[in-house]
mmCIF file as Biopython writes it, N, C-alpha, C and O atoms, coordinates in Angstrom:
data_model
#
loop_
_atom_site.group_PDB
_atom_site.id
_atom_site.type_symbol
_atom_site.label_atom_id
_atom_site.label_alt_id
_atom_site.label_comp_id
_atom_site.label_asym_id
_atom_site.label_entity_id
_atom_site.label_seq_id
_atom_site.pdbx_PDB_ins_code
_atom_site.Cartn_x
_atom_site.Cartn_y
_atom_site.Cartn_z
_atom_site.occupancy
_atom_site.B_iso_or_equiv
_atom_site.auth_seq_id
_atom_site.auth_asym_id
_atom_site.pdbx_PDB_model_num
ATOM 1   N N  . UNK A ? 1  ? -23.111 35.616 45.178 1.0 0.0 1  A 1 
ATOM 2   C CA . UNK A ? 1  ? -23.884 34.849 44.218 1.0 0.0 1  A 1 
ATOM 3   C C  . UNK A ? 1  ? -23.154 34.761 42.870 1.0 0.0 1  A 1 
ATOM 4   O O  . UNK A ? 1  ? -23.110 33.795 42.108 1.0 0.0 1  A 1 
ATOM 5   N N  . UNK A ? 2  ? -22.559 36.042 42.728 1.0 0.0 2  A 1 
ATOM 6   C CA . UNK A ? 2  ? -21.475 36.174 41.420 1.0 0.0 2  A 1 
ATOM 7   C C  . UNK A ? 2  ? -20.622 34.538 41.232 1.0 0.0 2  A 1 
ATOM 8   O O  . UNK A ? 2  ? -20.688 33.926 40.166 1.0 0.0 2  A 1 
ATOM 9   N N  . UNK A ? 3  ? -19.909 34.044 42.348 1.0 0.0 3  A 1 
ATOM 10  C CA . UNK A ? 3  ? -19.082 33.041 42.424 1.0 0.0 3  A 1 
ATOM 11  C C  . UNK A ? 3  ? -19.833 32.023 41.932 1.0 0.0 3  A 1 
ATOM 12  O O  . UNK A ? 3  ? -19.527 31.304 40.981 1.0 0.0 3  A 1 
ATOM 13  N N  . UNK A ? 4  ? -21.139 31.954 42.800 1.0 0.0 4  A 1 
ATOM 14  C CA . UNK A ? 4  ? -21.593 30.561 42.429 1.0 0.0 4  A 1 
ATOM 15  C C  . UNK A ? 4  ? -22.319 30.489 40.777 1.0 0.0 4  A 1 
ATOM 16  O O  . UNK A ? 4  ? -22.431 29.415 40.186 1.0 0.0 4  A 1 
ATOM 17  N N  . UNK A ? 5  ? -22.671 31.517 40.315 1.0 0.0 5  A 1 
ATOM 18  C CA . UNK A ? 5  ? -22.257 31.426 38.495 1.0 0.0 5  A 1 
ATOM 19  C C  . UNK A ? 5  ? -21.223 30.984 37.789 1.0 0.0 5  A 1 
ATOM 20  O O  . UNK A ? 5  ? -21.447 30.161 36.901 1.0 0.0 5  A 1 
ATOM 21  N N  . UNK A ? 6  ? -20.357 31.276 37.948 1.0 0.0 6  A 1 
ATOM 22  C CA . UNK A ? 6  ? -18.964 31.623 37.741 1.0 0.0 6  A 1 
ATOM 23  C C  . UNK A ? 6  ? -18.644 29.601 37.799 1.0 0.0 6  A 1 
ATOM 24  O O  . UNK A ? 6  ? -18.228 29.069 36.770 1.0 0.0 6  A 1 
ATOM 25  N N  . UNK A ? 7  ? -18.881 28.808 38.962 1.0 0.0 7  A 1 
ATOM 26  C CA . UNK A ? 7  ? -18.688 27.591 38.938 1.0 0.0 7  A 1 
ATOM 27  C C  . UNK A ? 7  ? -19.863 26.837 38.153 1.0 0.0 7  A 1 
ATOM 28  O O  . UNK A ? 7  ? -19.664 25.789 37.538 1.0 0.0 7  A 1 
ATOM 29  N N  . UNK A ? 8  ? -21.233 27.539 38.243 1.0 0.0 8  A 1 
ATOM 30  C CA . UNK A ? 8  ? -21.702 26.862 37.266 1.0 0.0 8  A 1 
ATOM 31  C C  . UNK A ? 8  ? -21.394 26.706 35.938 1.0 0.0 8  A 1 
ATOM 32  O O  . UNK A ? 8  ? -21.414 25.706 35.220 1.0 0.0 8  A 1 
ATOM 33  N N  . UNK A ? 9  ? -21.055 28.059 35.684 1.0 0.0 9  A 1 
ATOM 34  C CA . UNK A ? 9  ? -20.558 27.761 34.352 1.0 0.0 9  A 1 
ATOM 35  C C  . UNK A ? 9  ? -19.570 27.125 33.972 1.0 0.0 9  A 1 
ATOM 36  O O  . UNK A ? 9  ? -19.587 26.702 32.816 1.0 0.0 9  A 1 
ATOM 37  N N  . UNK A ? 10 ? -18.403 26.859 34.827 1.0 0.0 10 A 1 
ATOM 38  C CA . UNK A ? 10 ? -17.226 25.338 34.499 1.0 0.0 10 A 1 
ATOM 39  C C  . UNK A ? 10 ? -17.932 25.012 34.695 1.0 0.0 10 A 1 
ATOM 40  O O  . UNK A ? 10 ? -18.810 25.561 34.030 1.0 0.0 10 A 1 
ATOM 41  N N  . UNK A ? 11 ? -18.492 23.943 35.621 1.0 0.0 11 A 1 
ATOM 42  C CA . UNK A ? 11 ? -18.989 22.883 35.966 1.0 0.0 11 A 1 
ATOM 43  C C  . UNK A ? 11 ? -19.537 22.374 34.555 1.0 0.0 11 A 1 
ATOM 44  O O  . UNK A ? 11 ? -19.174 21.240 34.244 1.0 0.0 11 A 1 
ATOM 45  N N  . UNK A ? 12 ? -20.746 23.375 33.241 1.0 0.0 12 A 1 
ATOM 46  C CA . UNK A ? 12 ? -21.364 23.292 32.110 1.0 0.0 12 A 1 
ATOM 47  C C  . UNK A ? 12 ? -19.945 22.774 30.815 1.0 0.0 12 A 1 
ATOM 48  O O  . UNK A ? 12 ? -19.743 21.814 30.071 1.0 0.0 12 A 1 
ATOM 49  N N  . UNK A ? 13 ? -19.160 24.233 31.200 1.0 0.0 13 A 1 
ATOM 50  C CA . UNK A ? 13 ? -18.158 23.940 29.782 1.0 0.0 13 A 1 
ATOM 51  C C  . UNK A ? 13 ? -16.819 24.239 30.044 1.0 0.0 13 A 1 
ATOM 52  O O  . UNK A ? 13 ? -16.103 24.284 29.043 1.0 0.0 13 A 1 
ATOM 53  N N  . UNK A ? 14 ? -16.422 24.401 30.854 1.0 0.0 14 A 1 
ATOM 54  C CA . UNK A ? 14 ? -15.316 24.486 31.087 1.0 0.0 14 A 1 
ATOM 55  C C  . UNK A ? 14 ? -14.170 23.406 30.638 1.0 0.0 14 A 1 
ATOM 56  O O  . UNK A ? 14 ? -14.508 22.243 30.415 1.0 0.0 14 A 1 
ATOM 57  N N  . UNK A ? 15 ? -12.910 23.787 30.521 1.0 0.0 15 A 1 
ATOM 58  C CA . UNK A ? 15 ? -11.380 23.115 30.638 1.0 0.0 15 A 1 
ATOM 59  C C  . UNK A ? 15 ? -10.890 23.349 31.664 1.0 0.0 15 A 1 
ATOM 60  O O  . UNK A ? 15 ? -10.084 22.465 31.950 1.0 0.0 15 A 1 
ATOM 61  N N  . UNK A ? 16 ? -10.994 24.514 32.789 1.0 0.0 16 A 1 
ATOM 62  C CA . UNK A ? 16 ? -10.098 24.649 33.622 1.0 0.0 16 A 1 
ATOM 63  C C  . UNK A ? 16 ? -10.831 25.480 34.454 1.0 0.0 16 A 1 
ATOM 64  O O  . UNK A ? 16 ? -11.942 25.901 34.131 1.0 0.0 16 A 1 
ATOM 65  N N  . UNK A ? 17 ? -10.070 25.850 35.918 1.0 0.0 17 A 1 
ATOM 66  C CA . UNK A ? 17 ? -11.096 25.991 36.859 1.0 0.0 17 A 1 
ATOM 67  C C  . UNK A ? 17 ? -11.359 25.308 38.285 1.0 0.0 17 A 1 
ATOM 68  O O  . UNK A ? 17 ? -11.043 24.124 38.402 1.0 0.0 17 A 1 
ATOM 69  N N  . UNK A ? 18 ? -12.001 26.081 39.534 1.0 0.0 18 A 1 
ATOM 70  C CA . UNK A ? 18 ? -12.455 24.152 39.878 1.0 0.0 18 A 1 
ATOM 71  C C  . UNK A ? 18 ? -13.681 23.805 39.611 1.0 0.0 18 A 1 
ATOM 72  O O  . UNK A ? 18 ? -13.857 22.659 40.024 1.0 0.0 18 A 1 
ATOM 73  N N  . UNK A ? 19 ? -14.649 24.250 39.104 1.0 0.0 19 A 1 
ATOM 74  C CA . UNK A ? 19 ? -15.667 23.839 38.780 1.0 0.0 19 A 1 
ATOM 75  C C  . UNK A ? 19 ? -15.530 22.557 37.837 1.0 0.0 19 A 1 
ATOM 76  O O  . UNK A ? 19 ? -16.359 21.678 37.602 1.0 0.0 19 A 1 
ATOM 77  N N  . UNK A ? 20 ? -14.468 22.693 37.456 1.0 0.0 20 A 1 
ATOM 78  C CA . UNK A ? 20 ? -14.037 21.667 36.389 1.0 0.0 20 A 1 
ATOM 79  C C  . UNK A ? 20 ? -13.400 20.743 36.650 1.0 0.0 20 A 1 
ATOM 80  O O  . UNK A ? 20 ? -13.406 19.678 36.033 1.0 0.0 20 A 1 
ATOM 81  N N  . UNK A ? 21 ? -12.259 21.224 38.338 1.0 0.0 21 A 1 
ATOM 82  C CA . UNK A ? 21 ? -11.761 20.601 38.887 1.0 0.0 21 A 1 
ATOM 83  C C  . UNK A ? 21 ? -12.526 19.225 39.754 1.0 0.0 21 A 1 
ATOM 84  O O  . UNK A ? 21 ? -12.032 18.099 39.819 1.0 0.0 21 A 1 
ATOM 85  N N  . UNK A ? 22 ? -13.482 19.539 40.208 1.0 0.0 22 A 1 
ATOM 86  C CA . UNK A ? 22 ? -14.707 18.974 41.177 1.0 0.0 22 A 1 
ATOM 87  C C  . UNK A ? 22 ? -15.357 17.998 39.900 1.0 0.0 22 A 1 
ATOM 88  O O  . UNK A ? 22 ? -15.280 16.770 39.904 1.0 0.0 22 A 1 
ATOM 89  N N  . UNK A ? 23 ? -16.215 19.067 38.472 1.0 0.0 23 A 1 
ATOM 90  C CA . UNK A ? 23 ? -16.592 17.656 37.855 1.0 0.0 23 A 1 
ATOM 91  C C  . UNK A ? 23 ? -15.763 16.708 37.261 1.0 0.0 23 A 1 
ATOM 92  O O  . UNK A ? 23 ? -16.387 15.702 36.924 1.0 0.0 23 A 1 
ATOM 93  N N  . UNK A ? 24 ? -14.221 16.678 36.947 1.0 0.0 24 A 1 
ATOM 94  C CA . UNK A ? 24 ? -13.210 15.762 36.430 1.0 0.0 24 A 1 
ATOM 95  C C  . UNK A ? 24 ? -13.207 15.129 37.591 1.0 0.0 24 A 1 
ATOM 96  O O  . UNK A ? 24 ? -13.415 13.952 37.298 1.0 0.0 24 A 1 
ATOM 97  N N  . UNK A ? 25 ? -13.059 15.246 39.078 1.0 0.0 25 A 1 
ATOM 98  C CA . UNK A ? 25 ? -12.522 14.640 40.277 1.0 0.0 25 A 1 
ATOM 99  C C  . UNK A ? 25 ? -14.186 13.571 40.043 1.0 0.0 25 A 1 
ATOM 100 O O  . UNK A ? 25 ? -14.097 12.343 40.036 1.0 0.0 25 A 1 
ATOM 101 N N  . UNK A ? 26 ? -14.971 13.971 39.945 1.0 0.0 26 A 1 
ATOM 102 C CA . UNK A ? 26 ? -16.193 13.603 40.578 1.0 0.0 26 A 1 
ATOM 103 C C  . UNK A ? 26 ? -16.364 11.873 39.388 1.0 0.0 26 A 1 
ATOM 104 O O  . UNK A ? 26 ? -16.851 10.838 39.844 1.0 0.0 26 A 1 
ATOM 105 N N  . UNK A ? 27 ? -15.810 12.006 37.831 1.0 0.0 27 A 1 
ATOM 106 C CA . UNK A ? 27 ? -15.907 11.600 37.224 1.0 0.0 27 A 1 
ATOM 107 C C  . UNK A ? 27 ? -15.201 10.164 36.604 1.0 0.0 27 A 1 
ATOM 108 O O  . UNK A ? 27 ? -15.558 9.298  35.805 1.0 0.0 27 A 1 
ATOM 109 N N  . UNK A ? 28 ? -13.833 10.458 37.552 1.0 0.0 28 A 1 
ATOM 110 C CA . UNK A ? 28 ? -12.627 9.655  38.129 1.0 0.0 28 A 1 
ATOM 111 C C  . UNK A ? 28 ? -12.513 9.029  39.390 1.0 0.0 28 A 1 
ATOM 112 O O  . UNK A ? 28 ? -11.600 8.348  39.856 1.0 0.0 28 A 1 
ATOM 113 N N  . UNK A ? 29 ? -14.017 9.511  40.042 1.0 0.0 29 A 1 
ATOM 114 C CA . UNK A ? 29 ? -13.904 8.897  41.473 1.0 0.0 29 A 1 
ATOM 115 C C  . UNK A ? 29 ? -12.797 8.840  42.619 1.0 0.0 29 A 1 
ATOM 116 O O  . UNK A ? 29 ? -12.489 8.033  43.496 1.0 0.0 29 A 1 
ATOM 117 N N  . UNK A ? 30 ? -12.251 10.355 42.096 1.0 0.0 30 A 1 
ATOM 118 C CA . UNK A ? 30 ? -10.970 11.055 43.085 1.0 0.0 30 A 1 
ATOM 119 C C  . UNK A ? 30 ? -11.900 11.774 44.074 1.0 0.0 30 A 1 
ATOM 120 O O  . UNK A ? 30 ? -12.569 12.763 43.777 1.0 0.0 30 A 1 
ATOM 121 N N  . UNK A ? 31 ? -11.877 11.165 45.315 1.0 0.0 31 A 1 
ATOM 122 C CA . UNK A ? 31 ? -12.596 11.730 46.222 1.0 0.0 31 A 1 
ATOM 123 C C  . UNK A ? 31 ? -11.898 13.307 46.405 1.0 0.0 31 A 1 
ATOM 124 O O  . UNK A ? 31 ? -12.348 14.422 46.142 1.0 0.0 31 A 1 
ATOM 125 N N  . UNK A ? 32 ? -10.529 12.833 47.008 1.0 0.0 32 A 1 
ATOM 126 C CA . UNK A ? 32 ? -9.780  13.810 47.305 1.0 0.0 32 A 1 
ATOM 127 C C  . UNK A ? 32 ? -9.870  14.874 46.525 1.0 0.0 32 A 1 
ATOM 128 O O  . UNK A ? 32 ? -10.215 15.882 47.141 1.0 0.0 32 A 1 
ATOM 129 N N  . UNK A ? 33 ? -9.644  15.046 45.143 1.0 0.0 33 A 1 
ATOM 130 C CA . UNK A ? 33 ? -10.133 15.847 44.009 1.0 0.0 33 A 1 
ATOM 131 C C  . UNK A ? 33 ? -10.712 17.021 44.522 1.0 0.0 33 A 1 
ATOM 132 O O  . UNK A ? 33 ? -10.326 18.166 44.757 1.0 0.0 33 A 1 
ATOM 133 N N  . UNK A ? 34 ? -12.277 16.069 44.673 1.0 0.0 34 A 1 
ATOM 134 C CA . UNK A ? 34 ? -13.583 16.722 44.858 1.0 0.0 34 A 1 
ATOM 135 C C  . UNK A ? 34 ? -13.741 17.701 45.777 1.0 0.0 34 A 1 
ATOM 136 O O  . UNK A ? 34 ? -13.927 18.899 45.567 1.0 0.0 34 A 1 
ATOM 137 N N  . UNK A ? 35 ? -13.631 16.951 47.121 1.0 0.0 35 A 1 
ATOM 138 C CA . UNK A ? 35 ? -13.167 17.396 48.320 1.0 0.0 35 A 1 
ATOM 139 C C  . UNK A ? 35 ? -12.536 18.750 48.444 1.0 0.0 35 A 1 
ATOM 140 O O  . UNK A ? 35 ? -12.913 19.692 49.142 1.0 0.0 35 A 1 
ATOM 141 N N  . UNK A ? 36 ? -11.509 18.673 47.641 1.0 0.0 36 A 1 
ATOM 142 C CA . UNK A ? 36 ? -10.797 19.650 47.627 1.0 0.0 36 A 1 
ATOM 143 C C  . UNK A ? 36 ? -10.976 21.066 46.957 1.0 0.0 36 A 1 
ATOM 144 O O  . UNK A ? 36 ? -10.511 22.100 47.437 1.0 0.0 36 A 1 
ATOM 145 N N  . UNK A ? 37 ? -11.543 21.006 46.049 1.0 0.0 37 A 1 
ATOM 146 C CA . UNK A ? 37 ? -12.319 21.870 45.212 1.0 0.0 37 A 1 
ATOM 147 C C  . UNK A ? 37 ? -13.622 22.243 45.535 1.0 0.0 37 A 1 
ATOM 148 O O  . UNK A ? 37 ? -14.101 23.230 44.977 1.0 0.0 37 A 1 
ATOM 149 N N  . UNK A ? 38 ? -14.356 21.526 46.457 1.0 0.0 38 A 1 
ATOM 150 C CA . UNK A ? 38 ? -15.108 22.159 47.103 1.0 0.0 38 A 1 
ATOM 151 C C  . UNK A ? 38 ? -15.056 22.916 48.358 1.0 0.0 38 A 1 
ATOM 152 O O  . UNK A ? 38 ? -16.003 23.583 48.774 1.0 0.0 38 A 1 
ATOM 153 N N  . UNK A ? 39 ? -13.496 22.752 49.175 1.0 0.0 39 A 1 
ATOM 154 C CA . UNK A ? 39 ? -13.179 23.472 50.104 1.0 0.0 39 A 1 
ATOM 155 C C  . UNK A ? 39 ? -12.373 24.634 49.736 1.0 0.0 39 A 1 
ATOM 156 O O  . UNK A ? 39 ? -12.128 25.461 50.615 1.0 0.0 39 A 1 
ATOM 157 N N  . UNK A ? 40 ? -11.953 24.795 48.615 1.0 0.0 40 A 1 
ATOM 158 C CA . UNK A ? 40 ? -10.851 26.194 48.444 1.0 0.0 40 A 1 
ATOM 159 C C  . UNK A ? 40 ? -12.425 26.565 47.524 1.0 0.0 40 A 1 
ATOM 160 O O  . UNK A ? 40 ? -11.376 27.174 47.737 1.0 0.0 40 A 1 
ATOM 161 N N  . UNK A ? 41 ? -13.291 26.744 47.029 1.0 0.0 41 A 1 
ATOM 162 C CA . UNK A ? 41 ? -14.244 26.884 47.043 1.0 0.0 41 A 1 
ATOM 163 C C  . UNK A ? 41 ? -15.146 28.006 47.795 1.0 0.0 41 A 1 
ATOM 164 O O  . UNK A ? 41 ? -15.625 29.109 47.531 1.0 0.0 41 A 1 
ATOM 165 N N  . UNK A ? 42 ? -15.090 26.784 49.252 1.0 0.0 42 A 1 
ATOM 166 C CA . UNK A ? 42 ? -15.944 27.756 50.435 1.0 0.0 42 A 1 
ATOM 167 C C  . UNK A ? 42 ? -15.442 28.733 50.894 1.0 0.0 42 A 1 
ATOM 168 O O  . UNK A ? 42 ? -16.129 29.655 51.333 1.0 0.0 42 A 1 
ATOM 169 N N  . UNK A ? 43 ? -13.389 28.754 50.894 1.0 0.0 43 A 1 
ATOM 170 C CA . UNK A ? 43 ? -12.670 29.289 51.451 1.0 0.0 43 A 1 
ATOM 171 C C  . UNK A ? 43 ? -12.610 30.572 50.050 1.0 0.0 43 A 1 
ATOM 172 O O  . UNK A ? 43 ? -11.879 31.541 50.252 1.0 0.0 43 A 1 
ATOM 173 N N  . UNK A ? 44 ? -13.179 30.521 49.064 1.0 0.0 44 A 1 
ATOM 174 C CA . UNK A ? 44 ? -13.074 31.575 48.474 1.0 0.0 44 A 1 
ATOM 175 C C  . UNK A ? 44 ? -14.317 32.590 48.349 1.0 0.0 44 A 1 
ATOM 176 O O  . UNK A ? 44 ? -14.375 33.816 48.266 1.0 0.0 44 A 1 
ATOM 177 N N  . UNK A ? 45 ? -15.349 31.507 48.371 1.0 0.0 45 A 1 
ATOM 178 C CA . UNK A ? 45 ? -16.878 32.892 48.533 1.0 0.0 45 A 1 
ATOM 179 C C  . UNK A ? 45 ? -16.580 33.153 49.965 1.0 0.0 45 A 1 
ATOM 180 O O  . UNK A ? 45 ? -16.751 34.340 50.242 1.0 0.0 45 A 1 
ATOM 181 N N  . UNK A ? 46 ? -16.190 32.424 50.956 1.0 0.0 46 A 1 
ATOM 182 C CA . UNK A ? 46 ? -16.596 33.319 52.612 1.0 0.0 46 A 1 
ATOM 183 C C  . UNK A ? 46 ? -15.200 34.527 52.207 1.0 0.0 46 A 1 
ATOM 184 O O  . UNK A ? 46 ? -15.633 35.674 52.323 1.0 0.0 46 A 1 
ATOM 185 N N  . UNK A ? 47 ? -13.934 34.504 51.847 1.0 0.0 47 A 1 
ATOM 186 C CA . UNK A ? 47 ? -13.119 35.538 51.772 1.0 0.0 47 A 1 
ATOM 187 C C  . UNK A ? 47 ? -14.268 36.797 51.005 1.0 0.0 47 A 1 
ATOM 188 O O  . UNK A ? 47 ? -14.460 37.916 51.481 1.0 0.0 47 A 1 
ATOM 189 N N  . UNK A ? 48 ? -14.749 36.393 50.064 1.0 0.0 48 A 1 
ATOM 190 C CA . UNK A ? 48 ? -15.304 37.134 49.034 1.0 0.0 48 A 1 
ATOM 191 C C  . UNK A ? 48 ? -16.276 37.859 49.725 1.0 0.0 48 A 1 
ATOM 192 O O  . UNK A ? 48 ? -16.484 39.057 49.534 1.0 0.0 48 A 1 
ATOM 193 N N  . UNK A ? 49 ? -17.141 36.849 50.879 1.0 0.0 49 A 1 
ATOM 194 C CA . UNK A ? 49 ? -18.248 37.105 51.187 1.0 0.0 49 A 1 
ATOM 195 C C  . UNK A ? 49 ? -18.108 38.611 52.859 1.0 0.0 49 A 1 
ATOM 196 O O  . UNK A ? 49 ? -18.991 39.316 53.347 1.0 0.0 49 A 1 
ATOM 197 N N  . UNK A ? 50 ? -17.040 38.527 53.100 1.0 0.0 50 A 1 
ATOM 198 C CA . UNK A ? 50 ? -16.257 39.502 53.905 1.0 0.0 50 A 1 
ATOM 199 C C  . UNK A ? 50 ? -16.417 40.502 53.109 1.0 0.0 50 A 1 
ATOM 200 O O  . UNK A ? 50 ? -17.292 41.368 53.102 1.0 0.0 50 A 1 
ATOM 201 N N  . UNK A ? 51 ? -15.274 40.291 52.249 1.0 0.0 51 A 1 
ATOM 202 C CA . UNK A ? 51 ? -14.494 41.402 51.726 1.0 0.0 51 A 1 
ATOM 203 C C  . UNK A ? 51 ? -15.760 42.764 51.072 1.0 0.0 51 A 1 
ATOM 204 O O  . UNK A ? 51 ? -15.823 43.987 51.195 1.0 0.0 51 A 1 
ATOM 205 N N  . UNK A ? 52 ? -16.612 41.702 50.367 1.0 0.0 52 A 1 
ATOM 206 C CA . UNK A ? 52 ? -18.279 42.635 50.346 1.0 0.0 52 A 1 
ATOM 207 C C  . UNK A ? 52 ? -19.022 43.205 51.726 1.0 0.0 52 A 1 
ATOM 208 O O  . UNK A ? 52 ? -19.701 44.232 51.750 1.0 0.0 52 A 1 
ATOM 209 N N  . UNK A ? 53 ? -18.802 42.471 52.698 1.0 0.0 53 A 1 
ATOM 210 C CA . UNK A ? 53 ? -19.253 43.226 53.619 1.0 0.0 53 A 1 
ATOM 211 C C  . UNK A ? 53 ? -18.535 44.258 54.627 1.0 0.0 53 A 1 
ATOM 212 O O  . UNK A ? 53 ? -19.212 45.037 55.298 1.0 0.0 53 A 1 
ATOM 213 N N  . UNK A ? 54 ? -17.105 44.224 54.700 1.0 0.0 54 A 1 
ATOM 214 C CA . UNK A ? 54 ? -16.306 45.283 54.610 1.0 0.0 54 A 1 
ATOM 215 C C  . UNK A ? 54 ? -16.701 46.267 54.218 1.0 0.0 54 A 1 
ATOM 216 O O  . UNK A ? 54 ? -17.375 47.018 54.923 1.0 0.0 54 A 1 
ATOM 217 N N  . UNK A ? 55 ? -16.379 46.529 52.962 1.0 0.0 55 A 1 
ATOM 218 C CA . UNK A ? 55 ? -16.239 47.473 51.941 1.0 0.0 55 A 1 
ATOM 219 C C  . UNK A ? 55 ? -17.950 47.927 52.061 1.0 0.0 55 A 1 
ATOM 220 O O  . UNK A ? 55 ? -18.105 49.125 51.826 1.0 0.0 55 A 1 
ATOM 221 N N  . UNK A ? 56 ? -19.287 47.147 52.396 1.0 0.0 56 A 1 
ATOM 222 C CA . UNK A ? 56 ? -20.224 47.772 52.531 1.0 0.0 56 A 1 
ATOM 223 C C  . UNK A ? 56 ? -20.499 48.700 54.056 1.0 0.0 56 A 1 
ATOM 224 O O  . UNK A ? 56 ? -21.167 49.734 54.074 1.0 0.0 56 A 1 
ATOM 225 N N  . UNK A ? 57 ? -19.901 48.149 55.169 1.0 0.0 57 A 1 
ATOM 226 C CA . UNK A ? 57 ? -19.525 48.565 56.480 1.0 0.0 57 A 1 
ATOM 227 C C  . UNK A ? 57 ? -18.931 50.254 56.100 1.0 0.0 57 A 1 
ATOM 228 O O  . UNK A ? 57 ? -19.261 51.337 56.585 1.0 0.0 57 A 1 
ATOM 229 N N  . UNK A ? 58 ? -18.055 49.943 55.160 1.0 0.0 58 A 1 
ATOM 230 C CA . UNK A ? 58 ? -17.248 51.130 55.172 1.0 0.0 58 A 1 
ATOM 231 C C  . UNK A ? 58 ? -18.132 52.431 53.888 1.0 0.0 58 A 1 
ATOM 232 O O  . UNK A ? 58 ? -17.836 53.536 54.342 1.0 0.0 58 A 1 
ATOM 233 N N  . UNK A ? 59 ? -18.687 52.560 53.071 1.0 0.0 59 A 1 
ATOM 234 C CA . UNK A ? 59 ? -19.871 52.810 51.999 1.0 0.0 59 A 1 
ATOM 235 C C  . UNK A ? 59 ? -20.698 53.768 53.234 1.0 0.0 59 A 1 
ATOM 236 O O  . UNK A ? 59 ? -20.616 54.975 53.465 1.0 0.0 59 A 1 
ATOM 237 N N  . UNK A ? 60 ? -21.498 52.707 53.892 1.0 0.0 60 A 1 
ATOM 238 C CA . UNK A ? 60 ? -22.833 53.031 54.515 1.0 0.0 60 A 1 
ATOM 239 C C  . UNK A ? 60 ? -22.576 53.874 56.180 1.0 0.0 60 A 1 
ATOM 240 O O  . UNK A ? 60 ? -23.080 54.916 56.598 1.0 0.0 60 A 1 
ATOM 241 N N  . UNK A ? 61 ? -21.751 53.077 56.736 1.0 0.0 61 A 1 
ATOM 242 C CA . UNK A ? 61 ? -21.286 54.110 58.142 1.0 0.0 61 A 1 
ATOM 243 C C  . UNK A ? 61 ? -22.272 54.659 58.863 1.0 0.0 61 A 1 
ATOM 244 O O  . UNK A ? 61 ? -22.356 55.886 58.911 1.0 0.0 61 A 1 
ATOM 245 N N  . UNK A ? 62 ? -23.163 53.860 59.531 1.0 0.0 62 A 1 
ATOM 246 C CA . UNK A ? 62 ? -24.411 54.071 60.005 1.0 0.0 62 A 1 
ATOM 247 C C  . UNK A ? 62 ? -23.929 55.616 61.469 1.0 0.0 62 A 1 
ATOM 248 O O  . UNK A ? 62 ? -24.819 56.114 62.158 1.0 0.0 62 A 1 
#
């Protein structure tokens, strides 16, 4: 959930970023842009979204 703050807030004020990347693409009507920043994106909360459940796998050790 951390991440998806993190883009809201470019998305609000950002210069740089992809949150910033996605609303400049979105604003220029660069599909590709968009597209793209919303897939290294997904590809970064699901890494993220592992790497938390790893590290909780390994914590708890039922």
């Amino acid at each position: 959930m951390s991440i998806i703050g993190i883009i809201m807030g470019e998305f609000l004020v950002s210069k740089k970023g992809i949150g910033y990347l996605i609303m400049y693409g979105s604003q220029i009507f660069n599909l590709s842009l968009v597209m793209g920043g919303v897939i290294l994106l997904a590809i970064v909360a699901t890494i993220m979204y592992y790497a938390v459940y790893a590290i909780e796998k390994l914590v708890i050790k039922n």
